[in-house]
N, C-alpha and C positions, 0 to 999 in steps of 0.2 A: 655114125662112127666117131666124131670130133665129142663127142657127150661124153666121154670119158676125160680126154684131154683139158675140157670146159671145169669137169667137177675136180681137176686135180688144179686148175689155177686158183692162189689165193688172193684176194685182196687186202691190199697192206694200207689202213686208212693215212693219211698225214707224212707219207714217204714218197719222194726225198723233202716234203716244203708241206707245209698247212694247208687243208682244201685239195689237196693231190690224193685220187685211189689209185696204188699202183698195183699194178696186175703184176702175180711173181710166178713165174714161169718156173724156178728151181724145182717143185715137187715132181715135173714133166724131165726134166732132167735127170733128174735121180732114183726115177723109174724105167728098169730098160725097156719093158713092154709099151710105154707110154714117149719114150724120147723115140724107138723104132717108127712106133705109128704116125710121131707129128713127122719124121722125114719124111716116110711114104709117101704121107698127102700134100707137102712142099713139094714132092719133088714129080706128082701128080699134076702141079700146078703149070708143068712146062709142057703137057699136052701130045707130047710125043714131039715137039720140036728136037733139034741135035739142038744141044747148046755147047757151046764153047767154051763158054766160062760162067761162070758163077760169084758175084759179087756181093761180099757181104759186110753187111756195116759194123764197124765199132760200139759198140763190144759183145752184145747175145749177139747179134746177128750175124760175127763166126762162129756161132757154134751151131747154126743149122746151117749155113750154108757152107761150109768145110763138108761137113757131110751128103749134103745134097748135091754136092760136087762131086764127089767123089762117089755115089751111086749113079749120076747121071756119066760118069768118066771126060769128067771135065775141069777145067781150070779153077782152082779158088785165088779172086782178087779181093784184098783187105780193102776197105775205104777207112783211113784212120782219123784220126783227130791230131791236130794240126802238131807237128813235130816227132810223128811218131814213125814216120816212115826214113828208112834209110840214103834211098833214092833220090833224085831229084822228078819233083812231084809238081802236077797240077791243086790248086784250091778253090774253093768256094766256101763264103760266108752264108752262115743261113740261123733264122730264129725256130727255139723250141720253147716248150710246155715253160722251162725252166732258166731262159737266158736267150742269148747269143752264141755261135759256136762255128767255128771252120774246119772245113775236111780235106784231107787229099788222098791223091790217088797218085800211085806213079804212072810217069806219064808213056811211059811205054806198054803197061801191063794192058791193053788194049787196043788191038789193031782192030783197023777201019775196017767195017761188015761183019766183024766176031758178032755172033749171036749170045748174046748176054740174059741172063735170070740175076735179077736183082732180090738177095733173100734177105727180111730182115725179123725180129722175135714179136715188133710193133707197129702198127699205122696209126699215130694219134694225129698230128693238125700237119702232119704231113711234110712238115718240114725235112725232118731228117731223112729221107727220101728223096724230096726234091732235089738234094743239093746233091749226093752222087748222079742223080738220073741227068745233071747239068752237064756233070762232068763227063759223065758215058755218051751223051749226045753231042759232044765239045771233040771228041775221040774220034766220031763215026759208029758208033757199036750200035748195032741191031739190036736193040733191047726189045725184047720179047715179052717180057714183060714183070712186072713186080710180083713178090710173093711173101707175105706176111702169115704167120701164127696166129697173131688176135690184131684185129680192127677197132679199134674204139670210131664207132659209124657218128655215131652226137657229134663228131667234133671234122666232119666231113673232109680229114685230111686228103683223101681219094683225088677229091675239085686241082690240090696243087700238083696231081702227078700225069694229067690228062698231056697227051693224048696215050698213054703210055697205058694199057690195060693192069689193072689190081686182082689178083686173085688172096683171097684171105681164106683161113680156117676156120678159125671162131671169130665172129663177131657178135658184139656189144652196143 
C-alpha cells in the first residue's frame, strides 16, 4: 500500500547543505488520494489505542499530525522551535543532520497519564524526536508511541528514541 506514497517522494540531491538527499514529501501533499492514504496508515500506527493527543513537531510534522488528530478525535500539541510559542513553555536542546536546535512545548498542554502519539514527516538520527519525547516524559504523558512517514533506517535514529516504540511508513 505505501509503494505509491514511496514512488511520489522525491529526492532533492545537495538540499538544504552539500552531501544531504533530502526526501520531499510535497508531491504526497498535493495529491489528495495520496495525502488521505499517508494519514490513514499514521493514524493506523496508534493500534487502536484512545489517544489523547497528538504531538507534532515543527514544521511537516503539523501537518500530519493536525490531521491525525483530528481523525483519531484528539488533541493536536505543536512542539515549536525556540520562541515560537506564546505561552510560557518547557525546552530542550538537541543536535540534527544540520546544526544545533532547541524546542519547546507549553508546559501545560500535557497532563500527566495523557496518552500521547508523537507524529512527525521524518526519522533520520533521531534527534528531532528525541527532544520532544524528553519533554513528554518530563510532563508524565503516556507516550504510546512514535509515528513517522519515512525512516531513513542507515542512520539508526530509532537507538535514540528507545524505550519508546517507532512505527514508520516507508523506510530507506
Amino acid at each position: 500500500m505505501p509503494e505509491a506514497l514511496r514512488a511520489a517522494i522525491r529526492d532533492v540531491v545537495d538540499f538544504p547543505k552539500p552531501g544531504i538527499i533530502f526526501k520531499d514529501i510535497t508531491p504526497i501533499l498535493a495529491d489528495a488520494k495520496l495525502f488521505r492514504q499517508a494519514i490513514s496508515l499514521l493514524c493506523e500506527t496508534a493500534g487502536g489505542s484512545v489517544i489523547d493527543k497528538v504531538v507534532g513537531i515543527d514544521a511537516r510534522g503539523f501537518i500530519f499530525a493536525a490531521a491525525v488528530a483530528d481523525r483519531l478525535g484528539a488533541g493536536f500539541i505543536p512542539i515549536r522551535k525556540k520562541g515560537k510559542l506564546p505561552w510560557k513553555t518547557r525546552q530542550t536542546a538537541y543536535s540534527l543532520e544540520y546544526g544545533d536546535s532547541i524546542v519547546e512545548l507549553h508546559e501545560d498542554a500535557i497532563q500527566p497519564g495523557e496518552s500521547i502519539l508523537l507524529v512527525d514527516d521524518l526519522l533520520a538520527t533521531g534527534g528531532t524526536a528525541a527532544a520532544p519525547l524528553k519533554l513528554l516524559d518530563e510532563l508524565g504523558a503516556n507516550v504510546i508511541g512514535v509515528s513517522v512517514l519515512i525512516e531513513l533506517a542507515f542512520l539508526d535514529g530509532r537507538a535514540k528514541l528507545k524505550p519508546h516504540p517507532v512505527h514508520t511508513i516507508i523506510t530507506y
